[in-house]
N, CA and C atoms as a LAMMPS dump frame, in Angstrom:
ITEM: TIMESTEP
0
ITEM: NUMBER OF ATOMS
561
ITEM: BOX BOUNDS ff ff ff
-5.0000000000000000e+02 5.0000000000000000e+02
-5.0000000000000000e+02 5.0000000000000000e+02
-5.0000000000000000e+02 5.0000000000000000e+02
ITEM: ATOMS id mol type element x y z
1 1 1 N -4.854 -13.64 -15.976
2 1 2 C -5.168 -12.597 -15.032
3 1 3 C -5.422 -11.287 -15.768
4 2 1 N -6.095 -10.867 -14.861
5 2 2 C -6.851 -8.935 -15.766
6 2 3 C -6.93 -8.283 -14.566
7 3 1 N -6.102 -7.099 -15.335
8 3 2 C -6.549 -6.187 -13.94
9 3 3 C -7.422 -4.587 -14.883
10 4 1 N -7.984 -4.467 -13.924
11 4 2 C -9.394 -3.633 -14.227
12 4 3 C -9.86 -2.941 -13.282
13 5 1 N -10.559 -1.191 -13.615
14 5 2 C -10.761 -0.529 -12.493
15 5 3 C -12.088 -0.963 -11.506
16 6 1 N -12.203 -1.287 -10.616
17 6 2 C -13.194 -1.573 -9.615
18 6 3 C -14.404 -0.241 -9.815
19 7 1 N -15.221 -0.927 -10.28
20 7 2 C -16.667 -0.073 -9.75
21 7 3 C -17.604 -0.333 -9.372
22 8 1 N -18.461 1.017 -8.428
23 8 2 C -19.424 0.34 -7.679
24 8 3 C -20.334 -0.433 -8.027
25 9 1 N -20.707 -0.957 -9.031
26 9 2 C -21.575 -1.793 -10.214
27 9 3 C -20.604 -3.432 -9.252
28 10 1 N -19.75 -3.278 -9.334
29 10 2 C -18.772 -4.784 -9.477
30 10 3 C -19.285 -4.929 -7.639
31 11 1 N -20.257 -5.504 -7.488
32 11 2 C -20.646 -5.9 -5.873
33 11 3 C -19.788 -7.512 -5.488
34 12 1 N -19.573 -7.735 -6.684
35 12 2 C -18.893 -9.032 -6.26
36 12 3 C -17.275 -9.321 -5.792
37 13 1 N -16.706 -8.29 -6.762
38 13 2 C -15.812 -7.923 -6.781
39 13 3 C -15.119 -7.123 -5.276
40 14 1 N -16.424 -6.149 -4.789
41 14 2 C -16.255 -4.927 -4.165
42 14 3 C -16.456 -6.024 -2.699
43 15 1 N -17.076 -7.217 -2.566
44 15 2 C -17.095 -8.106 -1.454
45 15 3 C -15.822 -8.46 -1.299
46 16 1 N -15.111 -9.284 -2.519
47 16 2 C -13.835 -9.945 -2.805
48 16 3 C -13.148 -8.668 -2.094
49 17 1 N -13.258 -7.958 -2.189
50 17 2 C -11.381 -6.675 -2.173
51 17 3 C -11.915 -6.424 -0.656
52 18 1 N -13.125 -6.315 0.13
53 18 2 C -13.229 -6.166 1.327
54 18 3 C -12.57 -7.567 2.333
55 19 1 N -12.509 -8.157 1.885
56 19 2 C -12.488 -9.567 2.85
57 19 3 C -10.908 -9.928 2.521
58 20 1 N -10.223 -9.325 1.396
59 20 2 C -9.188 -9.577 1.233
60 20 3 C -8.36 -8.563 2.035
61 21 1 N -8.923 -7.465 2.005
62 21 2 C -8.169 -6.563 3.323
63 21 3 C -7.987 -6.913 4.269
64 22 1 N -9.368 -7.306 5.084
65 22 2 C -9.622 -7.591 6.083
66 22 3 C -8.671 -8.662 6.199
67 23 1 N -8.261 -10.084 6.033
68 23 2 C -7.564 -10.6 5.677
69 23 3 C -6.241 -10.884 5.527
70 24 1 N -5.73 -10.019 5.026
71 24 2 C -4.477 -9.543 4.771
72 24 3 C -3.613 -8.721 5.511
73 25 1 N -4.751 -8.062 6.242
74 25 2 C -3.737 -7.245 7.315
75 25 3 C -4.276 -7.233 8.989
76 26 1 N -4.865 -8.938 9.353
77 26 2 C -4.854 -9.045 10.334
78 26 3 C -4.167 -9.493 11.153
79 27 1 N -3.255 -10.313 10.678
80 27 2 C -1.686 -10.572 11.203
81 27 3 C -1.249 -9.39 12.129
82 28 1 N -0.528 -8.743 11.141
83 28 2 C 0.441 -7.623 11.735
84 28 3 C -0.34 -6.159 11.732
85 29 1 N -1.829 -6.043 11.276
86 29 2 C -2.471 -4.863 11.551
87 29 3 C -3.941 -4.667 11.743
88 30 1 N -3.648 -5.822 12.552
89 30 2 C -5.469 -6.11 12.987
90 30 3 C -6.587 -5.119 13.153
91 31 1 N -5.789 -3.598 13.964
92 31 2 C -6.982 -2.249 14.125
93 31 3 C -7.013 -1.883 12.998
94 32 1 N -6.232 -2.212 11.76
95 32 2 C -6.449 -0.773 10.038
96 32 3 C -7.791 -1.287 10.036
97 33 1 N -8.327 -2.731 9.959
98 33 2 C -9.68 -2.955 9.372
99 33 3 C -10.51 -4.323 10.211
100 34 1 N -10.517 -3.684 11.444
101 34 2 C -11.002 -5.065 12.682
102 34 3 C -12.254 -5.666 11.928
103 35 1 N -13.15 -5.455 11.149
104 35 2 C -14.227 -6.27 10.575
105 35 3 C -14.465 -6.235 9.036
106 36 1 N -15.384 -7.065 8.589
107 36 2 C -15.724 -7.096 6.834
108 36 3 C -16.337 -5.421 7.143
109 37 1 N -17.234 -4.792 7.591
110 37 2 C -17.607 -3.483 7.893
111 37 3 C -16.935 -2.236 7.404
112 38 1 N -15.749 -2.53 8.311
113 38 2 C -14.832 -1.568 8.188
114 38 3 C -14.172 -1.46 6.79
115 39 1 N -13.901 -2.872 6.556
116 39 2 C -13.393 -3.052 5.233
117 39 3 C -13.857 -3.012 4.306
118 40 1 N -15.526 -3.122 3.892
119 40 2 C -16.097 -2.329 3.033
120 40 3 C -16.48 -1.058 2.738
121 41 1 N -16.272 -0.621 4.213
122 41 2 C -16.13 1.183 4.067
123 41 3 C -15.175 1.719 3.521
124 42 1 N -13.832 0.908 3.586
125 42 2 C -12.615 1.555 2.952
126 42 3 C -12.423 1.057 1.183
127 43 1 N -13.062 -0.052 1.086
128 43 2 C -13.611 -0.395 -0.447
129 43 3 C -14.653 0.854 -1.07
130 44 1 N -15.21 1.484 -0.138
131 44 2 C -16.636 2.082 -0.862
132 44 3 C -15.479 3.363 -0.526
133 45 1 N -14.838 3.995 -0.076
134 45 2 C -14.219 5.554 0.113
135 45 3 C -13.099 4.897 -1.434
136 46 1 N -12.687 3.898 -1.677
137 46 2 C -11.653 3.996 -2.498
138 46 3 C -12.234 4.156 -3.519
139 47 1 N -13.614 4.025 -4.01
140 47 2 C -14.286 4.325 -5.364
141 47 3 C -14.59 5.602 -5.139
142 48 1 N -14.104 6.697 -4.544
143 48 2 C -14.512 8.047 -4.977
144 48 3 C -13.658 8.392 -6.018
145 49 1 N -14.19 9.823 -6.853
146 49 2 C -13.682 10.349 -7.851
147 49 3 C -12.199 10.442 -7.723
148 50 1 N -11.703 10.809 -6.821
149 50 2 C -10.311 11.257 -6.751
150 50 3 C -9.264 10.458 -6.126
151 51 1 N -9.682 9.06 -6.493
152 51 2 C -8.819 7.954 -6.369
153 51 3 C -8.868 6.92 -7.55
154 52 1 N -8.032 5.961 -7.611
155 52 2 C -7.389 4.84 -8.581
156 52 3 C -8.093 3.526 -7.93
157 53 1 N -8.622 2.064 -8.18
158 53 2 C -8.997 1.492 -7.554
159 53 3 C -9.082 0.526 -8.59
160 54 1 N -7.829 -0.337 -8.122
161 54 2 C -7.645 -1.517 -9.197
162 54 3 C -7.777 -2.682 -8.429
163 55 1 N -8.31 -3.72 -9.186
164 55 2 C -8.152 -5.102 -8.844
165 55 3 C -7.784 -6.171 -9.882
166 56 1 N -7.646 -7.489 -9.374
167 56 2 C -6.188 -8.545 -10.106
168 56 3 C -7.507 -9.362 -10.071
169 57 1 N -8.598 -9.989 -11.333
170 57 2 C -9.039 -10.951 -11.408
171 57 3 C -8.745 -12.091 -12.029
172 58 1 N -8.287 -13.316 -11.243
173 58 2 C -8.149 -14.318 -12.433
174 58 3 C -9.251 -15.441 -13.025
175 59 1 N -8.825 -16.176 -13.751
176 59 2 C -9.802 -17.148 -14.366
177 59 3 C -10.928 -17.265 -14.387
178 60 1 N -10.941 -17.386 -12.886
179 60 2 C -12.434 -17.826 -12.585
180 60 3 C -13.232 -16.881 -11.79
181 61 1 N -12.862 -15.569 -12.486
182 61 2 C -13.145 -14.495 -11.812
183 61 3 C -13.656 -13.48 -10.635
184 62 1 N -12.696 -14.245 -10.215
185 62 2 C -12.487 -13.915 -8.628
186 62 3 C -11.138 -12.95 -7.975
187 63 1 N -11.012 -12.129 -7.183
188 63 2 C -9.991 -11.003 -7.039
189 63 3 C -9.163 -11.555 -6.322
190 64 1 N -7.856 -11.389 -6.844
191 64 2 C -6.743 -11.999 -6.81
192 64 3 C -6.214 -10.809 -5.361
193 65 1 N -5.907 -9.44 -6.316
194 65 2 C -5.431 -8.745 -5.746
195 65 3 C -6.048 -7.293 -5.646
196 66 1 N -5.718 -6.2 -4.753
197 66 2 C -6.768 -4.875 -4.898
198 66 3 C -5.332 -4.083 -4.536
199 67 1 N -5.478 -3.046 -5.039
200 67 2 C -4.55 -1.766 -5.193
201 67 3 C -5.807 -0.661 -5.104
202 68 1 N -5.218 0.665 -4.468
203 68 2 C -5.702 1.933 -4.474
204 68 3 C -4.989 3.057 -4.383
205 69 1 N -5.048 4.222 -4.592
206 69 2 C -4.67 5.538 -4.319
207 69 3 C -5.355 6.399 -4.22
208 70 1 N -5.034 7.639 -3.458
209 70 2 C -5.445 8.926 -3.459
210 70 3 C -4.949 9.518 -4.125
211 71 1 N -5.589 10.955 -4.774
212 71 2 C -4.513 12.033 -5.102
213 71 3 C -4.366 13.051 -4.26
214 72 1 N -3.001 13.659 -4.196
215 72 2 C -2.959 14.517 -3.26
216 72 3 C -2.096 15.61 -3.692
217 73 1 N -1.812 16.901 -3.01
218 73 2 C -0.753 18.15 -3.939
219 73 3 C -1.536 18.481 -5.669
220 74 1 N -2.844 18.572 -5.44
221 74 2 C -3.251 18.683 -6.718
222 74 3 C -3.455 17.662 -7.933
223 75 1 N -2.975 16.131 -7.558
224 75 2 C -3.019 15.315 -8.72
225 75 3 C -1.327 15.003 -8.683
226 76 1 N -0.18 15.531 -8.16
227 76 2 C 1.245 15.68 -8.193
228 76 3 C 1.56 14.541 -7.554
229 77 1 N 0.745 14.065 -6.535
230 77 2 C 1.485 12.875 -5.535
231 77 3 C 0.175 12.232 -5.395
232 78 1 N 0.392 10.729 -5.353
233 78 2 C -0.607 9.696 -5.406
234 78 3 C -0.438 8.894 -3.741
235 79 1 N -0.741 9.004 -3.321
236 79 2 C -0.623 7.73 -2.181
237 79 3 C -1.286 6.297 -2.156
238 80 1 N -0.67 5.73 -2.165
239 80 2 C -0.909 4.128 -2.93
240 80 3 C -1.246 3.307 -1.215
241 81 1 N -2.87 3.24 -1.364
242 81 2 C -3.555 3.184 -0.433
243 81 3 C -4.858 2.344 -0.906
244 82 1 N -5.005 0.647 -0.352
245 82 2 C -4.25 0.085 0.307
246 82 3 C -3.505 -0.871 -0.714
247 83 1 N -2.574 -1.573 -0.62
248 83 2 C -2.29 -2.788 -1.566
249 83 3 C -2.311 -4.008 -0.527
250 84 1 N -2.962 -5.418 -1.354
251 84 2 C -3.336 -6.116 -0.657
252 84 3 C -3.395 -7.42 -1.797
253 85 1 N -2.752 -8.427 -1.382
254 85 2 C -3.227 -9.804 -2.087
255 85 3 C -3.035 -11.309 -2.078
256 86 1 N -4.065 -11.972 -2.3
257 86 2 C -4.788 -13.169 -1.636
258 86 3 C -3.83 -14.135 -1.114
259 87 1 N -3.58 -14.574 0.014
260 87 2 C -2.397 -15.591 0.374
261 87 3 C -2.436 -16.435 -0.456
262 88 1 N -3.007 -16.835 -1.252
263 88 2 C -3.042 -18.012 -2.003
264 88 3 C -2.095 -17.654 -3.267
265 89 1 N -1.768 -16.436 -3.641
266 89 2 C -1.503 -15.71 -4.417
267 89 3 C -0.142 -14.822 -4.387
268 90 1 N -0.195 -15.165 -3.627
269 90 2 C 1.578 -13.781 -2.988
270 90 3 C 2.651 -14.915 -3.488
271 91 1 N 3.869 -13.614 -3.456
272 91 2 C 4.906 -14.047 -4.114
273 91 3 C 4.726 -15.213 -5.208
274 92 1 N 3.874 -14.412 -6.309
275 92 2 C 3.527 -14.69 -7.822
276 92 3 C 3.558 -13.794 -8.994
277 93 1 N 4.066 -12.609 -8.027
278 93 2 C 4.114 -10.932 -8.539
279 93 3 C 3.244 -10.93 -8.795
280 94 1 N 1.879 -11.147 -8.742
281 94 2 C 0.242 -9.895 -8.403
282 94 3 C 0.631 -8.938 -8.074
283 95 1 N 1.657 -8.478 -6.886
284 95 2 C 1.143 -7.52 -6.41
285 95 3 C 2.533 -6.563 -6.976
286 96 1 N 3.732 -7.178 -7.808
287 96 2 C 4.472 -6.327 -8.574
288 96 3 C 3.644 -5.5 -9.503
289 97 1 N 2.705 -6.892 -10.219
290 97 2 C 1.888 -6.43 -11.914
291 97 3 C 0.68 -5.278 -11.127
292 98 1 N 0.079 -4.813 -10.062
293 98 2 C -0.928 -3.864 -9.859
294 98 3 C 0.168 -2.639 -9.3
295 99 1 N 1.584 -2.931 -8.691
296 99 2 C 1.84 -1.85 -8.639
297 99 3 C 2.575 -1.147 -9.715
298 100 1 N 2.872 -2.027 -10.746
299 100 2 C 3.138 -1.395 -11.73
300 100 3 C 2.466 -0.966 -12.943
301 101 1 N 0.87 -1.306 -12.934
302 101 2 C -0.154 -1.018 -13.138
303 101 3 C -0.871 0.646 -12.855
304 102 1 N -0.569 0.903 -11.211
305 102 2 C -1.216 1.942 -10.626
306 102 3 C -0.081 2.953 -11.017
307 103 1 N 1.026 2.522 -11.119
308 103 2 C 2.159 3.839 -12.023
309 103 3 C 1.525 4.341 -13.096
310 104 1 N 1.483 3.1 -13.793
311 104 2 C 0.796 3.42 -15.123
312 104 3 C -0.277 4.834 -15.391
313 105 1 N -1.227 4.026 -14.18
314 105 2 C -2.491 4.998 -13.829
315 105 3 C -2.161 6.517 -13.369
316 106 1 N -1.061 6.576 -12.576
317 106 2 C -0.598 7.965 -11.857
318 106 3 C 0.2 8.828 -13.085
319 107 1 N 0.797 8.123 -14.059
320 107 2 C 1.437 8.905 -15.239
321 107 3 C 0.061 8.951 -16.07
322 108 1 N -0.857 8.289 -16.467
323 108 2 C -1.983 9.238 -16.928
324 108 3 C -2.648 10.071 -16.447
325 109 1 N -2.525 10.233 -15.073
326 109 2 C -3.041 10.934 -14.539
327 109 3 C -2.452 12.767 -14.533
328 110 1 N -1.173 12.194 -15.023
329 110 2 C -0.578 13.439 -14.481
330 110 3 C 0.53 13.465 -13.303
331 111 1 N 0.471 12.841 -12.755
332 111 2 C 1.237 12.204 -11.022
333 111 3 C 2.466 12.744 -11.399
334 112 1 N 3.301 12.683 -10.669
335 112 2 C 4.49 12.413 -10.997
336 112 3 C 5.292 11.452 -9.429
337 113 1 N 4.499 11.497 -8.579
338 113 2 C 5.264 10.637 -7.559
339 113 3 C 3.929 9.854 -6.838
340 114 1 N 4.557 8.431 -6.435
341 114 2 C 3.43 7.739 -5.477
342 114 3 C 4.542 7.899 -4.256
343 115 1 N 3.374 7.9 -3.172
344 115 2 C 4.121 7.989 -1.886
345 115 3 C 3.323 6.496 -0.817
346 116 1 N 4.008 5.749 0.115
347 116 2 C 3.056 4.626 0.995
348 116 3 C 3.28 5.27 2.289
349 117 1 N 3.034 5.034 2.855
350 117 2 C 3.124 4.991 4.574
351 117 3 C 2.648 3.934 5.148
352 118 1 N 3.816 2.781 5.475
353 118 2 C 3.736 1.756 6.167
354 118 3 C 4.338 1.683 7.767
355 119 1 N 3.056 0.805 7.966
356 119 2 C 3.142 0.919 9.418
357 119 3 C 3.703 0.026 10.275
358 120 1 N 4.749 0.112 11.041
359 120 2 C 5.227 -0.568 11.935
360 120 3 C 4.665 -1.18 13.202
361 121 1 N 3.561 -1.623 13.301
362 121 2 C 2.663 -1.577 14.249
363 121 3 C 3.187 -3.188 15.33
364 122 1 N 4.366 -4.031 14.502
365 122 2 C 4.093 -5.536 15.262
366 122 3 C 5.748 -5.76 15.329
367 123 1 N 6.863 -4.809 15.605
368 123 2 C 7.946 -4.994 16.32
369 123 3 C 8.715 -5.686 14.761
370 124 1 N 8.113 -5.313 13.492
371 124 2 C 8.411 -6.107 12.116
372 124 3 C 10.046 -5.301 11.761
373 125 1 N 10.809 -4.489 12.103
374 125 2 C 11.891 -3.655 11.359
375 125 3 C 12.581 -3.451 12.669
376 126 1 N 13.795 -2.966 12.223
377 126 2 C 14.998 -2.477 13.678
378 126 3 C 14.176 -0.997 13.989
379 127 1 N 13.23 -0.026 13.522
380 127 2 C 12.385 0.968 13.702
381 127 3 C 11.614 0.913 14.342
382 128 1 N 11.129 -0.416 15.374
383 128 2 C 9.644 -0.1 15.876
384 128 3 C 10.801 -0.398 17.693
385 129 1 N 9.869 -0.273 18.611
386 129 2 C 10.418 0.092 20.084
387 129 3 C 11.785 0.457 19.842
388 130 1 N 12.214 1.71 19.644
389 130 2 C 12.918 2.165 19.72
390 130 3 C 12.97 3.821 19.88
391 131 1 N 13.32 4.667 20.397
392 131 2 C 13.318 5.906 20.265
393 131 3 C 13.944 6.984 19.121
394 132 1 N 13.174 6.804 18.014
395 132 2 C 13.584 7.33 17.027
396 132 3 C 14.035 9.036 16.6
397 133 1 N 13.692 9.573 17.71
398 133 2 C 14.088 10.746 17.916
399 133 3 C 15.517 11.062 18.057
400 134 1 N 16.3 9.771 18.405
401 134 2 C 17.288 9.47 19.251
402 134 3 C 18.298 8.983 17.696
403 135 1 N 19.572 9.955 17.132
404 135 2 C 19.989 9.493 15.776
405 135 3 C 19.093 8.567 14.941
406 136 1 N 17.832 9.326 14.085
407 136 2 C 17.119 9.21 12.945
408 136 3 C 17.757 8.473 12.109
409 137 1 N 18.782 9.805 11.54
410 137 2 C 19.339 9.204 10.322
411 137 3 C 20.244 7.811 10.501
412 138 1 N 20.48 7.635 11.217
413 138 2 C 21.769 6.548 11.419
414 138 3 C 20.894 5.137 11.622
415 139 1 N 19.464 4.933 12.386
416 139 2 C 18.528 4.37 12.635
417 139 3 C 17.811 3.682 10.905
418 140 1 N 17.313 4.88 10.326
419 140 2 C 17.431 4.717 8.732
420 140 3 C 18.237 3.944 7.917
421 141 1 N 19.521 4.583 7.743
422 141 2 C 20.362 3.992 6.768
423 141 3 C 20.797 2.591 7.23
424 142 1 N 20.035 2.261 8.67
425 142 2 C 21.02 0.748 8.753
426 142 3 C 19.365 0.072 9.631
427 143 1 N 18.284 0.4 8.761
428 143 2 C 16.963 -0.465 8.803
429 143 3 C 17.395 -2.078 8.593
430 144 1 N 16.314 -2.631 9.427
431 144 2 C 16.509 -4.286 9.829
432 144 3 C 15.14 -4.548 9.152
433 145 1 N 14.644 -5.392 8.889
434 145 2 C 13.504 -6.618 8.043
435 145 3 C 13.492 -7.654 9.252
436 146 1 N 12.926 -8.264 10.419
437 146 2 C 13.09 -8.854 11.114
438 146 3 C 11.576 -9.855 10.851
439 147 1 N 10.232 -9.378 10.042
440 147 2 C 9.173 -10.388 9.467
441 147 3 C 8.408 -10.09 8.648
442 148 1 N 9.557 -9.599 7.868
443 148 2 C 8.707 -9.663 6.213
444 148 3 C 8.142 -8.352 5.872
445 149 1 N 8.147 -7.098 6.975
446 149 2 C 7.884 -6.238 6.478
447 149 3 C 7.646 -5.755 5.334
448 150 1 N 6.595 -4.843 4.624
449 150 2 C 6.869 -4.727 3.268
450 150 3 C 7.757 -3.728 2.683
451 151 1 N 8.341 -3.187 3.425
452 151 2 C 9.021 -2.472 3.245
453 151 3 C 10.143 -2.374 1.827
454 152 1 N 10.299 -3.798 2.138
455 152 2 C 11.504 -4.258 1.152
456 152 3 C 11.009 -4.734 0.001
457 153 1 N 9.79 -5.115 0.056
458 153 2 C 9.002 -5.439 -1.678
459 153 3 C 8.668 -4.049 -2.242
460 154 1 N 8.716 -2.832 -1.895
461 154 2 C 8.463 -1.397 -2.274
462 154 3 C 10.093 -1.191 -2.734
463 155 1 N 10.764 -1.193 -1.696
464 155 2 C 12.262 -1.054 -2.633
465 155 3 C 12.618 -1.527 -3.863
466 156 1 N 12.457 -3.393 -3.686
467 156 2 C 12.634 -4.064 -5.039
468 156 3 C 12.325 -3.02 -5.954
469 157 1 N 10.834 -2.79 -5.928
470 157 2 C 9.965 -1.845 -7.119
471 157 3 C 10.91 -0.32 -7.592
472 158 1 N 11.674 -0.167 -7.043
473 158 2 C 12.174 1.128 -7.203
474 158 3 C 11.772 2.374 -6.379
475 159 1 N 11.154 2.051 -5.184
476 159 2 C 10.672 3.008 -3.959
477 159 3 C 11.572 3.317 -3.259
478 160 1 N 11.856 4.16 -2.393
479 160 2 C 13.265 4.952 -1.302
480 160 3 C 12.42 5.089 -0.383
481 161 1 N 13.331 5.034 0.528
482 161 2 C 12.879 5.548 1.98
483 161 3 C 12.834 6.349 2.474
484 162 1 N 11.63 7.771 2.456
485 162 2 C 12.17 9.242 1.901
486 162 3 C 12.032 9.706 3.565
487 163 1 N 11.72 9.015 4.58
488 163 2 C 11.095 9.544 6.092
489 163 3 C 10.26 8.317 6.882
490 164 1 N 10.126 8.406 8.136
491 164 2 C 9.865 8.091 9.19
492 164 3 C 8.567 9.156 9.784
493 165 1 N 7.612 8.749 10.021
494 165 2 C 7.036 9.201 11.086
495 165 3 C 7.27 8.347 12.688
496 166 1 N 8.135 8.863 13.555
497 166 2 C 7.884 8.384 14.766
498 166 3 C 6.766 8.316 15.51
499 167 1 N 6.183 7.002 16.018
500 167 2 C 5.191 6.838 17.081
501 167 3 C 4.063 7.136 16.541
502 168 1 N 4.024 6.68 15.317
503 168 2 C 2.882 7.375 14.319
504 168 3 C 1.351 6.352 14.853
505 169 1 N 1.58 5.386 15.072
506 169 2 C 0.642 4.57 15.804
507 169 3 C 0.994 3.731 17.184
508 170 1 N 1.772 4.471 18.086
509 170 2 C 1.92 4.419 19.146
510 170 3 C 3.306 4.863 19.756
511 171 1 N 3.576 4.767 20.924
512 171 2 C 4.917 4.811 21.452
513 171 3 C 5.937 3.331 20.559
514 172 1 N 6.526 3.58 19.958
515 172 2 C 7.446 2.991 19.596
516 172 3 C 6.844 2.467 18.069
517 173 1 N 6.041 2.907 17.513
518 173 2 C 5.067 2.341 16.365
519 173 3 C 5.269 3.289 15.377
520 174 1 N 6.421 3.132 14.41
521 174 2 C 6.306 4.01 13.324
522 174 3 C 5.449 4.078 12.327
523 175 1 N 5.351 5.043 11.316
524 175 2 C 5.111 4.849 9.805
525 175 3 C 6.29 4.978 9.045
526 176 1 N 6.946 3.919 8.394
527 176 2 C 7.827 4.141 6.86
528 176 3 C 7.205 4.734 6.192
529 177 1 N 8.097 5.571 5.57
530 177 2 C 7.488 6.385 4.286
531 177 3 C 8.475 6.051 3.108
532 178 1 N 7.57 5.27 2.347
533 178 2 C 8.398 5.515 0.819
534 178 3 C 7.786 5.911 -0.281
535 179 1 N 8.412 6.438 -1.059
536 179 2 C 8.427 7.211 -2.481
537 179 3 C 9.156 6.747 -3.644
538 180 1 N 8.506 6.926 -4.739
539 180 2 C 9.274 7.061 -6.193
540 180 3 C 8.761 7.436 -7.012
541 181 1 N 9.651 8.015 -7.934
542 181 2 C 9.181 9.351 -8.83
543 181 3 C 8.735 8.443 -10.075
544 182 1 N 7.472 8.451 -11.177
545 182 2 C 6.938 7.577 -11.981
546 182 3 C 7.639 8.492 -12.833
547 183 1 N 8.008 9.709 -12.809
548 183 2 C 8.52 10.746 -14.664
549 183 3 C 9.624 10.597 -14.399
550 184 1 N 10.769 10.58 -15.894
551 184 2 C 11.923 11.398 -15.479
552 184 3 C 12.25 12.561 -15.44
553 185 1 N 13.06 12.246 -14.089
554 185 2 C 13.927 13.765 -13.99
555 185 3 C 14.534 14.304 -14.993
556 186 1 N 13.841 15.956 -14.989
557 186 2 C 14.422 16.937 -16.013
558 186 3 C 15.324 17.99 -15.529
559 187 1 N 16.443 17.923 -16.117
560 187 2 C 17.592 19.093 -15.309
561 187 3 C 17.567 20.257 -16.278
């Protein structure tokens, strides 16, 4: 396996990482990318200048897996936007080796923190129909995993759970927010 930055030259590639979105998050998030369309629009916005845009090819060179980010706060905070990879392929760590890849990329960059915002959109965590306005913090510190959310493969990695957006995609539909700092802390 090789992972390598996606460019608009790579049309084959740039098909592969659309259909794998699409794909990947029609289960539990069917509106992020309802067609190949949509999902090549968000392939073609992730090759602008001021994003990261990796993909996992193996052997027979075909895309395993696709990672992206923005920069945001000047280059200071990355948002790691989208990660995605091939059912055939999950839980093989692909998608450990690109996110520990796109660190890589955010400490050359300068970064010093990636941030996700995952969405609760399919009743997946003890966070979604619930009134989160209603003790936050206590709601937080005692989060449920009820289908696989990814929530908890971002922790493994060394990510925290820095916030909640409530109702961020509907009445009872959060966004998780997690973070982790790629430098060390200097006191």
């Amino acid at each position: 396996m090789q992972i390598k930055t996606l460019q608009r030259a790579d049309e084959k590639y740039i098909k592969q990482a659309a259909e794998l979105l699409l794909e990947g998050f029609k289960e539990h998030w069917p509106q992020a990318w309802p067609d190949l369309a949509a999902a090549l629009e968000e392939v073609d916005e992730a090759l602008e200048a001021d994003r990261i845009c990796r993909v996992a090819i193996d052997a027979n060179d075909n895309v395993m897996g696709w990672i992206g980010a923005i920069s945001q706060y000047g280059g200071n905070v990355w948002e790691l936007h989208p990660l995605v990879v091939d059912s055939q392929h999950r839980g093989k760590g692909i998608g450990t080796l690109l996110v520990r890849d796109l660190e890589e990329q955010v400490l050359q960059r300068g970064g010093i923190t990636i941030v996700i915002g995952s969405d609760d959109e399919d009743n997946m965590t003890s966070l979604s129909n619930v009134d989160l306005y209603d003790d936050l913090f206590t709601r937080l510190a005692n989060i449920k995993n009820y289908k696989g959310h990814p929530y908890e493969f971002y922790l493994k990695l060394g990510f925290k759970i820095i916030g909640v957006l409530p109702d961020a995609n509907g009445l009872g539909k959060p966004d998780i927010l997690l973070g982790k700092r790629v430098v060390e802390w200097e006191q």
